[in-house]
C-alpha positions in Angstrom: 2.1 38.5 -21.5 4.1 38.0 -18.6 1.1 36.2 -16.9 0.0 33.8 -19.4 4.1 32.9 -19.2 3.8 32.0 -16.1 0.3 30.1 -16.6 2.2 28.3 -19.0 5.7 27.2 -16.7 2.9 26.5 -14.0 0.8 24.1 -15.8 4.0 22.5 -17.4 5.6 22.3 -13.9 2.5 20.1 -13.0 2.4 18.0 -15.8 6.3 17.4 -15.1 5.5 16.5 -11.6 2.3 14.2 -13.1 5.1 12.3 -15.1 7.9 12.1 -13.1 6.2 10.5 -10.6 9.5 7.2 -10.2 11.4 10.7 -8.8 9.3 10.9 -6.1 9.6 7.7 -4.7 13.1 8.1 -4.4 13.3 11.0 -2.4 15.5 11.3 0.5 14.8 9.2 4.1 13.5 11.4 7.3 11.7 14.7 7.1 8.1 15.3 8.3 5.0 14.6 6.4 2.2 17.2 7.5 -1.6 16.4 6.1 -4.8 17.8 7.7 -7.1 14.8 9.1 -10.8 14.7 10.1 -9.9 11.8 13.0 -7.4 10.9 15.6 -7.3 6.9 15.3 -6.2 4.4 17.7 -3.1 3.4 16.0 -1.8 4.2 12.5 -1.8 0.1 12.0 -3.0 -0.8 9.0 -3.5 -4.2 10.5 -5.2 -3.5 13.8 -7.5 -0.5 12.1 -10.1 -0.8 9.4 -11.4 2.8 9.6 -10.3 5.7 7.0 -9.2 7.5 10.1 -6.4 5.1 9.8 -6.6 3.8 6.6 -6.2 7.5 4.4 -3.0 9.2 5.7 -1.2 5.3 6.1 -1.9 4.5 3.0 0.9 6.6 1.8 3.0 5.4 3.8 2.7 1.7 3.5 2.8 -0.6 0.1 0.6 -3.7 -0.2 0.7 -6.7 -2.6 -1.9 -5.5 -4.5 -4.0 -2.3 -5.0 -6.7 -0.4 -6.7 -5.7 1.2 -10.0 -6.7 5.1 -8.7 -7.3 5.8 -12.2 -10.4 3.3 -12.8 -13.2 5.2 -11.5 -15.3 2.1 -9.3 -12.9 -0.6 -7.7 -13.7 -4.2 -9.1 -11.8 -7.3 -9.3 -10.7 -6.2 -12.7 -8.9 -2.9 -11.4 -6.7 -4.7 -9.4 -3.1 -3.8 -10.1 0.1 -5.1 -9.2 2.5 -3.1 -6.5 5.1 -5.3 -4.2 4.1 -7.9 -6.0 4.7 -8.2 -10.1 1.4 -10.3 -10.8 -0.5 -13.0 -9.5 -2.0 -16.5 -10.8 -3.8 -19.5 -9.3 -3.5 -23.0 -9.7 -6.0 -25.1 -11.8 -8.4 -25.6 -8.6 -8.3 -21.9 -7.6 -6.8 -23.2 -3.9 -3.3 -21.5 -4.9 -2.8 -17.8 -5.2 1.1 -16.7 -5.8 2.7 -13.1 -5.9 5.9 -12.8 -7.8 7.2 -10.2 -6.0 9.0 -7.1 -7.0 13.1 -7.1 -6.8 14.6 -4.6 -5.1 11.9 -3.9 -2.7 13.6 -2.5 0.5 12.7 -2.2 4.1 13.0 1.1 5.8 16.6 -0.2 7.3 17.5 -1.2 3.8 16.6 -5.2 4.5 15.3 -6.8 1.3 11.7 -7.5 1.4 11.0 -10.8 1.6 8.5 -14.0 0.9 9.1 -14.7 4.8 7.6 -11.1 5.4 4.7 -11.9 3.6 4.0 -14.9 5.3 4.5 -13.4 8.6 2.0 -10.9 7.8 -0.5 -13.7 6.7 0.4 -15.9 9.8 -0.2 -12.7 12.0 -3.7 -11.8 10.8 -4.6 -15.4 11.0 -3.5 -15.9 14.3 -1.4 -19.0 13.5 1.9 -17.4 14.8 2.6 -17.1 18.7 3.7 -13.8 18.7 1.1 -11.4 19.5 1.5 -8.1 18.3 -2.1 -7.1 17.5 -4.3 -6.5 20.0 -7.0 -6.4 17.6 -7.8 -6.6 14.1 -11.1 -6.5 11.8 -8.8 -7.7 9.1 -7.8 -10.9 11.2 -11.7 -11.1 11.4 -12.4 -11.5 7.9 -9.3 -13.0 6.8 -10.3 -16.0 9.1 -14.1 -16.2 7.6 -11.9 -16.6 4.3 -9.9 -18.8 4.3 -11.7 -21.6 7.1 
């Protein structure tokens, strides 16, 4: 008796855990994240790196525009979801994309996130900016054969 109780706590801890899953975003800052890896990459820059060396254990650490759903079980344009940003639309000739973005949205020091960030991100892959802060990056690569 006393273990199917504690079957029964353990599985409803979990499912707890499954739906409260706003608490854990708002955990407290600092503390160390430990997670077993295959690799050791060059840099932990999701920017500069296009492997899943770098790519798996920073994705948890970093947000992005838009994402995957992880609950669709093959990526395709349709499981595209929303995260810094709210949504997305295009203008009539499909030359204009534009993220809403989410309010609220803080950086690690507590300064809002931004439009300007994102078009300081954009400027830096595409290498219209002067600052150089990559010093190389497959994304930059692409991003160029996109848009010209």
């Amino acid at each position: 008796m006393k273990r199917g109780l504690r079957v029964l706590v353990a599985a409803g801890s979990l499912s707890f855990g499954l739906f409260a899953a706003d608490a854990a975003i708002a955990q407290k800052a600092g503390g160390v994240l430990k997670t077993s890896h295959f690799d050791s990459p060059a840099s932990m820059s999701l920017l500069e790196e296009s492997t899943t060396a770098a790519i798996r254990p920073m994705m948890g650490v970093f947000n992005n525009l838009v994402v995957y759903d992880q609950h669709v079980p093959q990526n395709s344009m349709r499981s595209i979801v929303p995260e810094l940003a709210t949504g997305w639309s295009t203008n009539e000739e499909g030359t204009e994309l534009v993220f809403p973005l989410r309010q609220g949205v803080k950086w690690h020091d507590g300064k809002p996130f931004t439009a300007q960030d994102v078009k300081c991100t954009w400027d830096l892959l595409a290498g219209k900016t002067s600052q150089r802060y990559l010093k190389f990056s497959d994304q930059a690569i692409w991003l160029s054969l996109s848009v010209g």
